[in-house]
N, C-alpha and C positions, 0 to 999 in steps of 0.2 A: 313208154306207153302206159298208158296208166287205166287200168283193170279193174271191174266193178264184181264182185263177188255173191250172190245171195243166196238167201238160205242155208244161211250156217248155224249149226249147233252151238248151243249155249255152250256148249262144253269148250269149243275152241277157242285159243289164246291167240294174240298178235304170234307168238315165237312157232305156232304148229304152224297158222298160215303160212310165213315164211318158210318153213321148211315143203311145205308142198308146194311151192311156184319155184324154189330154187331146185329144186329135182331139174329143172328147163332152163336155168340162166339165174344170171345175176338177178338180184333182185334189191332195188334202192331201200323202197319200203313196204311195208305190207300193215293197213292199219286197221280193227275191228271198230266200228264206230257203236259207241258208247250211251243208253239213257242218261243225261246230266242231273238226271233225280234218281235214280234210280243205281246207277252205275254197273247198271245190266247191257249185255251185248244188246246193240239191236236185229242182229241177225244176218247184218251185212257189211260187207268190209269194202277199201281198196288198196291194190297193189300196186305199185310202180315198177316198170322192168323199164330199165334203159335202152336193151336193143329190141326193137318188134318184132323182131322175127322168133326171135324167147318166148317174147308174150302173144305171138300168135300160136307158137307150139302151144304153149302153157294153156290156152283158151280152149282148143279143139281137145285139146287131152283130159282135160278136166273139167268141164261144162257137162253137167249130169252124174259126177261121179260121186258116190255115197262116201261122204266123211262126218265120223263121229253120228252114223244112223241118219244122215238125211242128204239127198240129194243136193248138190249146190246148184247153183247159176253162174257160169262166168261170163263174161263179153267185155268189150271194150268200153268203159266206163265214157259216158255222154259227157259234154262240157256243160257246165252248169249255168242255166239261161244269167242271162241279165237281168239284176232288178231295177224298172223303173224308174229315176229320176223323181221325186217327190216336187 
């Protein structure tokens, strides 16, 4: 399942993420998405946990929970629409 993350502190690395979704299961990957000018967090990440039932713990348990000073966002990360045919 694959987990959409926000409001994360700049402070936070791909390797903290990881360790707060593995407290709940495996976890494939866990990635902070990055300004490409800048090379600054943008504040939100996603995670991939292979079994749902992990990433549904992982969601209810940590959805509001204050790391590194600010509240996060968790939920099940949307599919990302389709673009258009030109």
């Amino acid at each position: 399942m694959n987990i959409y993350v926000g409001n994360l502190s700049y402070k936070m690395n791909d390797n903290d993420l990881e360790a707060t979704f593995a407290k709940f299961g495996a976890v494939k990957s866990a990635k902070i998405i990055m300004d490409k000018e800048t090379g600054r967090s943008k504040g939100f990440a996603f995670v991939e946990m292979p079994h749902a039932r992990e990433a549904i713990k992982a969601i209810k348990a940590l959805n509001t929970l204050r790391l590194h000073g600010t509240g996060i966002r968790v939920k099940q990360a949307e599919d990302k629409p389709e673009k258009p045919e030109a």
